[in-house]
N, C-alpha and C positions, 0 to 999 in steps of 0.2 A: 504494500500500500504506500509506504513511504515513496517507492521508485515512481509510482505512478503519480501518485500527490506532486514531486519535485518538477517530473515531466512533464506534466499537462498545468497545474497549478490547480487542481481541482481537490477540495477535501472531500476523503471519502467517508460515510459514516458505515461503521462496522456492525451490526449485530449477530450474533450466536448465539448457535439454536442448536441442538441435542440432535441424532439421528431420529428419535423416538418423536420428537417435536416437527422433524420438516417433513416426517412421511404419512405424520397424519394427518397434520393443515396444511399442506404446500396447496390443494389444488384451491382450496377459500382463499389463501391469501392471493396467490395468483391473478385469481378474477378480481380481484381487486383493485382499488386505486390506493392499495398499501404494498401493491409489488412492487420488491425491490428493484434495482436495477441491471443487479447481475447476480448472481449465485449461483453457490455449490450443490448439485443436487443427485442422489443416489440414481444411478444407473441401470437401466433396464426394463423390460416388456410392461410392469406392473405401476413402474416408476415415473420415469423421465418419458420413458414410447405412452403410455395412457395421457400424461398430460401433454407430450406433442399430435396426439389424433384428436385431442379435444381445443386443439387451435390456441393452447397457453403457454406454447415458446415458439421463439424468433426462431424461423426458419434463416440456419448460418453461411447459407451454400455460397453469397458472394462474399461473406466476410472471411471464409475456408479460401476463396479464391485470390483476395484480398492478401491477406496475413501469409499464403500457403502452410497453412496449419495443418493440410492433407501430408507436407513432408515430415513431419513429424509424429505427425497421430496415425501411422497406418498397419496396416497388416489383421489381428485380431485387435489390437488397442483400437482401431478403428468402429469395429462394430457395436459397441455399446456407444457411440455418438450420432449414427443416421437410424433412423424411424422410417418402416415404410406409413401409407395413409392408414392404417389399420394402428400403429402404434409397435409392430414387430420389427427387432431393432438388429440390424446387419446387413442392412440394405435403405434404400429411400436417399431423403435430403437429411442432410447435418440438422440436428438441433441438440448437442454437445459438445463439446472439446473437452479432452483430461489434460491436464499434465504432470500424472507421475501415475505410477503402475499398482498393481497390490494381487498378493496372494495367499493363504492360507497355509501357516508351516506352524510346525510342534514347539515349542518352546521349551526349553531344558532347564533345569535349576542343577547346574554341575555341583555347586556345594553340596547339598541334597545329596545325589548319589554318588559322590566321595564321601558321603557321611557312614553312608550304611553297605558301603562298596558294590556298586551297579554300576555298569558300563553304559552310557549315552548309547541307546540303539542303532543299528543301521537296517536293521532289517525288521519285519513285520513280526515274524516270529521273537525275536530280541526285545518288540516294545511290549507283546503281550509278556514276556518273561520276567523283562523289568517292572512292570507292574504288580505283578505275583509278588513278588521281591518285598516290596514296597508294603503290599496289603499283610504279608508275612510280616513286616516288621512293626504294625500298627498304622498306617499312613496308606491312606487314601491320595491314590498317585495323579488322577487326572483331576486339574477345577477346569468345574463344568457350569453353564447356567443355562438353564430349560425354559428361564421365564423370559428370555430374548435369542439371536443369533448363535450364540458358542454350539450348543448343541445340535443344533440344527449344519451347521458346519460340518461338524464330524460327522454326522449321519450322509452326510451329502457325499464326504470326502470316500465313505464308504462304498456308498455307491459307485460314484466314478472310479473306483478298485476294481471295479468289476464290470462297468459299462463301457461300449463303444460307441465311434463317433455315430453308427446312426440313432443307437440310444437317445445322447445328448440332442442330438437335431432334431428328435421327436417331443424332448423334453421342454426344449429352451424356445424354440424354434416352429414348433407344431408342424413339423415337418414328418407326419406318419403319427400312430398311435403308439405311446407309452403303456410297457406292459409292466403292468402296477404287481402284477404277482411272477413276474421272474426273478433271474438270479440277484441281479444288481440291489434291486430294495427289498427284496427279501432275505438278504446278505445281509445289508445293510443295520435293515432294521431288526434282527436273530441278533448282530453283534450287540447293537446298542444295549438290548438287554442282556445280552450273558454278561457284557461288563457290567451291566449294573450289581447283578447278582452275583460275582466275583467281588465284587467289591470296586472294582477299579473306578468308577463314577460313582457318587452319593447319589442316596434317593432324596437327601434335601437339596438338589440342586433344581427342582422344579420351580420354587419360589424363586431361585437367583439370577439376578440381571449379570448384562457383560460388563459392566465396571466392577460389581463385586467380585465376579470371578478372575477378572482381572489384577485387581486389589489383592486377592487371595495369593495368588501366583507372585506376586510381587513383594509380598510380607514372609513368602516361606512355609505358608501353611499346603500348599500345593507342587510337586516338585516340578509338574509339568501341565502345558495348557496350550491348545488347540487353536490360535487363532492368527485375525491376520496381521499383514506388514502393517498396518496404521498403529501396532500398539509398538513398534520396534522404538521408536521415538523417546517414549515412555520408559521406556524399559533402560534404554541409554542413557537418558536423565535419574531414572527414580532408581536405580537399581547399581548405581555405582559401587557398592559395597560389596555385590555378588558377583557370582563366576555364574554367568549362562550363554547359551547357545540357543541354537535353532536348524532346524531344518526342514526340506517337503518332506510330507510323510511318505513312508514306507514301501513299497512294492505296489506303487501303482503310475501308472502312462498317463494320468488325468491330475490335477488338482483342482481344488479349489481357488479361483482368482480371476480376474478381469483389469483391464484399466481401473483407474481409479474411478471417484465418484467425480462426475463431468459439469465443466462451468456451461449455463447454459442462461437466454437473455428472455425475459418474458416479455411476452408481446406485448403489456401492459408499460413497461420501461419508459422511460421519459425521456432514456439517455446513451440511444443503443449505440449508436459510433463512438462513448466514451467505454459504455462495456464491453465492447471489440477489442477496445485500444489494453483495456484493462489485464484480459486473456491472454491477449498477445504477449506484454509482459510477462507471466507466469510460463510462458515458454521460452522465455530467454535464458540466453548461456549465462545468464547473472545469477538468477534466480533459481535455475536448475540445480545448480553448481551449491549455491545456499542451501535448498533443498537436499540434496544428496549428504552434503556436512553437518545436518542437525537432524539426521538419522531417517529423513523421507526416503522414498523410493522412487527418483526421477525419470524422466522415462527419453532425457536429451540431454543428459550432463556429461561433462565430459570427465573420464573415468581418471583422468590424467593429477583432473585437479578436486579428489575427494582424499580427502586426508586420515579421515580414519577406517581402520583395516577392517570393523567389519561392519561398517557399511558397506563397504566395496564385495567384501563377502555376500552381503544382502544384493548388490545390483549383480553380483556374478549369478548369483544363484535364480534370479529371475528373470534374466537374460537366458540361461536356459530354457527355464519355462516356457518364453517367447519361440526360443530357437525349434524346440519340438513339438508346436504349435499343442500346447499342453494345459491351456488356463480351458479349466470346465466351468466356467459361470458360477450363478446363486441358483440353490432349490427354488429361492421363493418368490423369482421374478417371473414364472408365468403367468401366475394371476395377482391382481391387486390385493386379494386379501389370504394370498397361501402363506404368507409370513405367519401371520396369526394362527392359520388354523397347522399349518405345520408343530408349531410351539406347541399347540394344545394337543396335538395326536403325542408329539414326543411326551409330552409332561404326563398322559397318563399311561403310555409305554413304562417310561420310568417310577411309577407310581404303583403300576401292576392294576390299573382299572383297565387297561385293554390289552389283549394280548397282540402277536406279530398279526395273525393278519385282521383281524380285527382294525389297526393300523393302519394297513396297508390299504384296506377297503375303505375307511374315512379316507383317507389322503387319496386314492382315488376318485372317489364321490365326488370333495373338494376342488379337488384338480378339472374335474370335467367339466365339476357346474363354471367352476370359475372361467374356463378357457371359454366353451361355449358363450356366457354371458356377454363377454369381453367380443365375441366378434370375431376371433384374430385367425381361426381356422379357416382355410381355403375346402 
């Protein structure tokens, strides 16, 4: 903001808003004449594609042409910024730009398991072992939270263990039907609960949000936790005391991750050629370079000039992900309200009111009514 405030002379006013606040009144404020000028806004079919088919962001295809923001935002980082007119996003006209990447990798508390002698896994088999370890020595090895994102993560990440690209395409994409009782989610959702019942997830993680699980993992009560690069930041600041790591999970061709959440300009805006100017900023080698040095995950920095070693390790490792065209989306961006009802199949998954497919058959029901409703199926 400062760069831009110097550049143009414009002050900018800032407010912040929670994930849990901009996804459930983005589209009232929108229609507004209290929509901002520019913002950050979660990415995807349920998301950003629902309110570009209901005409409440700036279509950015000449300021894409303008800025050439296409040289930088392309490949899969591409796809969560164009919407066709149905709101299905990996095709159509621009109505986002990211600039910085994010994915879903394990978090390690090394002290932890230098404490009670466990070796940081490399393999699938090794983390369900280290857990055992763990639960063996009193100590509940994963924080988890049922009442937002974290677990719904894992269950997803689960999934993509076991699905393929046309799975996914049918998933994200509505490209063919999702078979709600094959191997992939009913893999998926078999494990969720045998760790429960091992022990390796609490069954009081249904009440817990991701900052508390987050908190948890960072206090030492948890030696390890499931989520994504937005918490690395955090974790480089709050967490200077400890030894930890990270990495993609285990024995699988998929992760969980996308571009990041995308600057996007609502048609309501007062000020759109200053919110162009604004984005464009965030993609300079100024700002990248900043970004990648206070622990973001840039997605144009130049690797030359980041200075600490393991962010570099963070951008090597997600530059893979890119390179094996390997980032498997969110569960809950098919439909507008499968976030919620995902949380709630998982929480009584984990709670033992429903059993596997029991599960699988709400989250089906769910998934249909919701895509249907939405229109987006050809």
């Amino acid at each position: 903001m400062e760069i831009f405030e110097k550049k143009t002379g414009v002050k900018v006013e800032f407010e912040k808003k929670s994930f849990e606040q901009i996804r459930q009144n983005a589209a009232q404020i929108l229609n507004s004449d209290e929509a901002p000028d520019v913002m950050e806004y979660n990415k995807g079919n349920a998301t950003a594609g629902l309110l570009a088919s209901q005409g409440l962001l700036t279509n950015l295809n000449d300021y894409v042409s303008k800025y050439k923001w296409d040289k930088k935002v392309s490949g899969t980082l591409a796809d969560t910024g164009k919407y066709d007119d149905k709101g299905v996003m990996g095709s159509g006209d621009w109505y986002g730009i990211t600039n910085y990447g994010e994915d879903v990798v394990m978090y390690y508390n090394k002290d932890m398991f230098d404490k009670y002698g466990i070796e940081i896994p490399k393999t699938l088999d090794e983390l369900k072992s280290a857990m055992q370890k763990f639960v063996d020595n009193g100590v509940t090895p994963l924080s988890e939270g049922a009442a937002e994102y974290p677990l719904q993560h894992l269950w997803w990440q689960l999934v993509l263990s076991k699905a393929n690209d046309k799975f996914v395409k049918a998933y994200e994409m509505y490209d063919g039907d999702v078979d709600w009782q094959g191997e992939a989610t009913t893999y998926a959702t078999q494990t969720i609960k045998d760790w429960v019942d091992k022990g390796y997830i609490s069954k009081d993680c249904t009440g817990i949000k991701a900052e508390d699980a987050g908190q948890s993992f960072m206090n030492g009560t948890y030696p390890m936790f499931f989520s994504g690069t937005w918490w690395f930041g955090r974790f480089q600041s709050d967490m200077k005391n400890a030894n930890w790591t990270f990495s993609t999970f285990p024995n699988t061709d998929k992760v969980v991750g996308s571009s990041g959440n995308i600057w996007v300009i609502p048609e309501n805006s007062k000020k759109k050629d200053l919110a162009a100017q604004f984005i464009d900023i965030t993609l300079s080698d100024e700002v990248q370079n900043l970004m990648g040095n206070s622990g973001g995950l840039p997605i144009a920095a130049d690797p030359d000039k980041i200075t600490d070693e393991k962010t570099k390790e963070l951008i090597t490792s997600f530059n893979s992900v890119l390179e094996k065209n390997a980032l498997g989306f969110y569960p809950d961006w098919p439909t507008s309200t499968f976030y919620d009802e995902l949380n709630s199949a998982l929480q009584e998954l984990v709670n033992g009111t429903a059993d596997v497919k029991d599960v699988l058959k709400q989250l089906e029901s769910n998934y249909n009514k919701g895509v249907e409703a939405a229109g987006v199926k050809s």
